[in-house]
C-alpha positions in Angstrom: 3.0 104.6 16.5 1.5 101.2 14.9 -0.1 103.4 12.1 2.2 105.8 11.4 4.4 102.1 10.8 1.8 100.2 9.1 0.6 103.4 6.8 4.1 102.9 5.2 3.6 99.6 4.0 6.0 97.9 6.9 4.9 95.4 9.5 6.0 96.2 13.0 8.1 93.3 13.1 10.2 94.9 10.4 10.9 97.8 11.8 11.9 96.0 14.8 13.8 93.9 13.0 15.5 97.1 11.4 15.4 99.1 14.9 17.5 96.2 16.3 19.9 95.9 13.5 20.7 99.4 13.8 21.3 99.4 17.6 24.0 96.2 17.0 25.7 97.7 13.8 26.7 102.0 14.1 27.4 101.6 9.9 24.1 100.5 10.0 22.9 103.3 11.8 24.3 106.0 10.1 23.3 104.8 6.6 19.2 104.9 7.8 20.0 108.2 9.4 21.6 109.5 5.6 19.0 108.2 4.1 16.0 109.4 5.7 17.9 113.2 6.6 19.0 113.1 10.0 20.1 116.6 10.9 23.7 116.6 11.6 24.4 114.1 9.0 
C-alpha cells in the first residue's frame, strides 16, 4: 500500500493525516468520496 501512496506524489503521513481528518469530520468524508467517485455518491 506504501507505493500505490507514494506513486501519487503523497507521503504516507499525508494520507494519514487526510485518513484521520475524514474519520473526525463526515463533511469531510463525503467531499473525498465525491471527488474521487465513490459509488453511491
Amino acid at each position: 500500500m506504501q507505493s500505490a501512496i507514494t506513486d501519487t506524489g503523497m507521503t504516507v503521513e499525508g494520507y494519514r493525516a487526510i485518513a484521520e481528518a475524514a474519520q473526525a469530520d463526515p463533511d469531510l468524508r463525503k467531499r473525498i468520496e465525491t471527488a474521487v467517485g465513490v459509488p453511491g455518491q
